[in-house]
C-alpha angles and dihedrals in degrees: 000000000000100000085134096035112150086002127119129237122198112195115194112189079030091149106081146354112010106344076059088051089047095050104050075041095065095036088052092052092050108267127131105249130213113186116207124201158131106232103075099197096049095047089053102053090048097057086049094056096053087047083055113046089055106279112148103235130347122166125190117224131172149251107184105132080207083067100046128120110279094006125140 
């Protein structure tokens, strides 16, 4: 199936549970996916799996207030 084919998907929460589901889902179906998140780790590794697993594009990018522009 191809119903998100050459759309992006943009998966806040990506990192786990069902943000996580969501987000293999899209990228199944054909979107570009960017996974949001703010464990790091987790969003990362995420983003690596659908990579891997053939999608044809997924980026991590975070939500951590700590890693924020400007933030101490």
């Amino acid at each position: 199936m191809s119903r998100v084919r050459d759309k992006v998907a943009i998966v806040t929460g990506g990192a786990l549970g069902l943000g996580e589901a969501s987000a293999r889902m899209l990228a199944r179906e054909g979107a570009k996916v960017v996974v949001t998140d703010i464990k790091d780790e987790e969003g990362e590794r995420v983003a690596q799996a659908i990579a891997e697993a053939g999608g044809e594009r997924s980026t991590f990018t975070t939500t951590s207030p700590s890693r924020a522009p400007g933030s101490r």
